[in-house]
C-alpha positions in Angstrom: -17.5 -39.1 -60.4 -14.4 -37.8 -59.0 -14.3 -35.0 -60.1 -17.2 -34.4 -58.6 -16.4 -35.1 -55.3 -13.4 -32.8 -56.0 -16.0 -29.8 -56.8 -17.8 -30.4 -53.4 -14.7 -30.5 -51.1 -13.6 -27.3 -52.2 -16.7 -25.9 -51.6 -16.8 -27.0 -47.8 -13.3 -25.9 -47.4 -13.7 -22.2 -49.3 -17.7 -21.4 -48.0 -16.3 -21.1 -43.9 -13.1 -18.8 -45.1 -15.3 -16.6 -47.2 -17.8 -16.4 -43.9 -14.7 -15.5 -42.2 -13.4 -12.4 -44.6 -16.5 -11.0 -44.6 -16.9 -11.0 -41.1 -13.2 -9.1 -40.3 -14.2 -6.7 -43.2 -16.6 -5.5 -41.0 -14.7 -5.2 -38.2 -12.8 -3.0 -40.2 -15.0 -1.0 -41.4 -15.6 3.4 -40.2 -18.5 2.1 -37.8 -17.3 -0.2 -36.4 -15.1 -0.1 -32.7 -12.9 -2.4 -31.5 -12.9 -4.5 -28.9 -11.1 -5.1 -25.4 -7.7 -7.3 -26.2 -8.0 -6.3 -29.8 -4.9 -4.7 -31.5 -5.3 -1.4 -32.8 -2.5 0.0 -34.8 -0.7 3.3 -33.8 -2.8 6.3 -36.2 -0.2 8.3 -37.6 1.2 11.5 -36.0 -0.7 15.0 -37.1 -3.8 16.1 -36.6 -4.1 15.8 -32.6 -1.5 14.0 -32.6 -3.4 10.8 -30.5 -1.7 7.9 -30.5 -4.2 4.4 -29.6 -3.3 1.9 -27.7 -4.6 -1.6 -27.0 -5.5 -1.9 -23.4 -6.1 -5.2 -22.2 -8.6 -6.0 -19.0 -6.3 -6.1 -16.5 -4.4 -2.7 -17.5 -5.4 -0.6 -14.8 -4.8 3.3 -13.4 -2.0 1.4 -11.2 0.8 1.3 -14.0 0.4 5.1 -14.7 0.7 7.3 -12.0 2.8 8.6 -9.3 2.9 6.4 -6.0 4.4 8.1 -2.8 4.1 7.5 0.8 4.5 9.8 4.0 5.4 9.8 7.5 3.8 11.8 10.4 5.8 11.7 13.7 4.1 13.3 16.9 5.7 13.3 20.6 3.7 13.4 23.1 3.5 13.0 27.4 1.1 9.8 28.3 -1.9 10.9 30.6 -2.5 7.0 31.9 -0.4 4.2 32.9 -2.3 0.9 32.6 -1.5 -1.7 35.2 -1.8 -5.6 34.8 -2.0 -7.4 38.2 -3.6 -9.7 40.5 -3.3 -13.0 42.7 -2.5 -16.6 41.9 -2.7 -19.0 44.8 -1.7 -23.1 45.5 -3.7 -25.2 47.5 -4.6 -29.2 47.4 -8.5 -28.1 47.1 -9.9 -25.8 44.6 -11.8 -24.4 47.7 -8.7 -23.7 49.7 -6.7 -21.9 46.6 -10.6 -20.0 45.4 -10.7 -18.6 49.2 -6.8 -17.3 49.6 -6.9 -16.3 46.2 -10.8 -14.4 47.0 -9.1 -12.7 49.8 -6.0 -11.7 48.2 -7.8 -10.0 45.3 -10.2 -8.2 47.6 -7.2 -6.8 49.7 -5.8 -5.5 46.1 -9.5 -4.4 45.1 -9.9 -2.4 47.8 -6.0 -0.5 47.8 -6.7 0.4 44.0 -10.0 2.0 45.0 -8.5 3.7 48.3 -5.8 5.3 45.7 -7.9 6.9 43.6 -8.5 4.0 40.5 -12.5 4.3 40.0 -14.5 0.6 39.1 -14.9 2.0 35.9 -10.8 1.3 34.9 -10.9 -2.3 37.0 -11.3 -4.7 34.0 -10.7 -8.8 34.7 -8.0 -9.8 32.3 -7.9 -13.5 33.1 -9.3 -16.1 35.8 -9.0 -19.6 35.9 -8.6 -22.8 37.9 -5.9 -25.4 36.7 -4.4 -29.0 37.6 -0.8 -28.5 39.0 0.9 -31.4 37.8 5.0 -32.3 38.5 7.9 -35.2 37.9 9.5 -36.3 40.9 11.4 -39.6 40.4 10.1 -40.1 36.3 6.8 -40.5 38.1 3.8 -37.3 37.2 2.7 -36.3 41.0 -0.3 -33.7 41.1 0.7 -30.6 43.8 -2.7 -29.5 43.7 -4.9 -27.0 42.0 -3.9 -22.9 41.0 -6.4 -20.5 41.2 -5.0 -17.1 39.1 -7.0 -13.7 38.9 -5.4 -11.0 36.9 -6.8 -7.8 36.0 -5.7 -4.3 34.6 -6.2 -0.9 36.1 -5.6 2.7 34.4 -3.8 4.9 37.0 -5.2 8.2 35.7 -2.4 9.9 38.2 0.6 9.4 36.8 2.3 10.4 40.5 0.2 7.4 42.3 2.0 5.1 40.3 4.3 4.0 42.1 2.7 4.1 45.5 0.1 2.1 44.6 2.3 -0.7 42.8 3.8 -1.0 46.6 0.5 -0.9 48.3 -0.6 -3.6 45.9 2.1 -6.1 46.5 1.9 -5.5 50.0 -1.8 -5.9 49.9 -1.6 -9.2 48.1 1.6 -10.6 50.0 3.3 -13.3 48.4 0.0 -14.0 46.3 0.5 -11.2 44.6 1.2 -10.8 40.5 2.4 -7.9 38.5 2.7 -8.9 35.4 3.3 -5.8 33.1 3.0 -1.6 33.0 2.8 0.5 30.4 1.7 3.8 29.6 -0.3 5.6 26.7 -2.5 8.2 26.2 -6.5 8.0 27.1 -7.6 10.4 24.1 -4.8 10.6 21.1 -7.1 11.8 18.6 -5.2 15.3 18.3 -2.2 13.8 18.2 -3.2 11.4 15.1 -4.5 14.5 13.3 -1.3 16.4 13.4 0.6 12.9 12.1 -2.2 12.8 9.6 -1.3 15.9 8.4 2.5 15.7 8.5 1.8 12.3 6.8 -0.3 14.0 3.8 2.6 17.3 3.7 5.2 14.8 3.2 3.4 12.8 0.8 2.8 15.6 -1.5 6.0 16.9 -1.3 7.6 14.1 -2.7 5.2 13.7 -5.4 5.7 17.3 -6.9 9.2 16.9 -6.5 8.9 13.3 -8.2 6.9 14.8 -11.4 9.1 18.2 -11.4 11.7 15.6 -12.0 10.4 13.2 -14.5 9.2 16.4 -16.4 5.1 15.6 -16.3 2.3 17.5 -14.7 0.5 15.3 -11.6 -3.1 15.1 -11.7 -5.5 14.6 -9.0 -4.8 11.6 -6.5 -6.5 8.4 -7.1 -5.5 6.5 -4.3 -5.0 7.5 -0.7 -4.3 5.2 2.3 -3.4 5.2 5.7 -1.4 2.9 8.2 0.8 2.8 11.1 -0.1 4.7 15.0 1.4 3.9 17.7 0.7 0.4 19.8 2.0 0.9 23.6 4.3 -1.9 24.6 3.8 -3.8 28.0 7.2 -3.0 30.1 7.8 -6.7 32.5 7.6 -5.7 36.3 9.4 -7.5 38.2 7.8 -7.3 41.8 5.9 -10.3 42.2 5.3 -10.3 45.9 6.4 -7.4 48.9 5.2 -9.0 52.0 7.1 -6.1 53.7 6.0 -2.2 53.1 9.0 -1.2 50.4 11.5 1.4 52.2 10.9 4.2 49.6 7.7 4.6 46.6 8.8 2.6 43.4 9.7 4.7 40.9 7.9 5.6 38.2 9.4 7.3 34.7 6.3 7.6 32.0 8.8 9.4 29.5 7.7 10.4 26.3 5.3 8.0 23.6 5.7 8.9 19.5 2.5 8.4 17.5 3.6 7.6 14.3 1.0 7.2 10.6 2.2 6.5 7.4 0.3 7.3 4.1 0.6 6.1 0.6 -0.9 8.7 -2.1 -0.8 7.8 -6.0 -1.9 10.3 -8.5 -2.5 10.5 -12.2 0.4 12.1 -14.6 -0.3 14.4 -17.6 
């Protein structure tokens, strides 16, 4: 009897590994290809002299190229200076600080469109109506209610600048807010096709000179991408009210802007 037990233990444990031989001799067999994570030995030099490797899912066209970026620098004059402005008034009432702050703003409204600034490049920025709260004594005392109205206007003539910075703040009187000017250029598409193509010149320069090095051939690009331009930066103004015509025009320096892309190229080696 126990040796007959003996007999059918063995065959439970030898029938799965059998099943299991057979199946891997098939794997290996001339028909058969193998599959993704499986290891495939190295064939042996000759012939074509291939050499297989065993490329797992995540091996991608990233590891095996040549990755290179470029810059594009372009100088160039700004056409528009963009003016943020406008009133903010103090009063106990909401009424009283909406109606200086209403008359203010149409004083400023109407100097911008006397100077040449069309409705068009008028565009509300910010408006609202808040609490004025203070400590006098560890005690919190309201001062009222402030009414602010800020807008930006594109001064298309760069020689009105100034002059119409002055006319504003005496327009506004001691209402009056300038918060920022900067300047920048209405249309830089040109200008960001040059960098574009300083960008791709530099790029490709540094990949032939890359492969020349490491002693390969470069194929065709994979991968291209572009970042960077230029992003004008608000200059602070520091005339917040002129009640008082200003003895000569403000002056006004719009210099020169740099448009700047940046693009990263990668391309297949042979």
């Amino acid at each position: 009897m126990k040796k007959v037990l003996l007999i059918l233990v063995a065959l439970v444990v030898a029938i799965p590994l059998l099943v299991a031989i057979g199946c891997n001799s098939d794997k290996g067999n001339a028909n058969s290809m193998p599959e993704a994570g499986d290891f495939v030995a190295p064939a042996p030099l000759g012939g074509e002299g291939r050499v297989l490797q065993a490329l797992s899912p995540n091996d991608s066209q990233q590891s095996m190229g040549v990755w290179v970026s470029g810059e594009g620098k372009v100088s160039a004059v700004p056409d528009i200076a963009v003016l943020s402005l406008g009133v903010e008034a103090q009063e106990m009432s909401v009424a009283q600080a909406q109606r200086q702050a209403r008359q203010a703003m149409n004083e400023i409204m109407e100097v911008l469109s006397d100077n040449g600034v069309a409705e068009r490049d008028i565009k509300t920025q910010r408006f609202s109506i808040d609490e004025v709260w203070n400590w006098i004594d560890n005690q919190r005392v309201f001062e009222g209610y402030r009414v602010t109205n800020m807008v930006t206007a594109k001064i298309r003539d760069l020689n009105n600048a100034g002059p119409i910075i002055d006319a504003v703040a005496l327009a506004g009187g001691d209402l009056t807010r300038i918060n920022n000017l900067y300047f920048t250029i209405d249309d830089p598409t040109p200008q960001y096709t040059e960098a574009r193509l300083l960008a791709m010149q530099d790029a490709m320069a540094k990949a032939q000179q890359m492969a020349q090095i490491a002693g390969v051939t470069l194929g065709k690009p994979f991968y291209i991408a572009e970042s960077g331009g230029y992003i004008p930066t608000p200059r602070p103004y520091d005339a917040m009210a002129m009640p008082e015509a200003a003895p000569a025009p403000t002056p006004i320096s719009p210099g020169e802007m740099e448009i700047r892309l940046t693009v990263q190229m990668a391309y297949t080696i042979q």
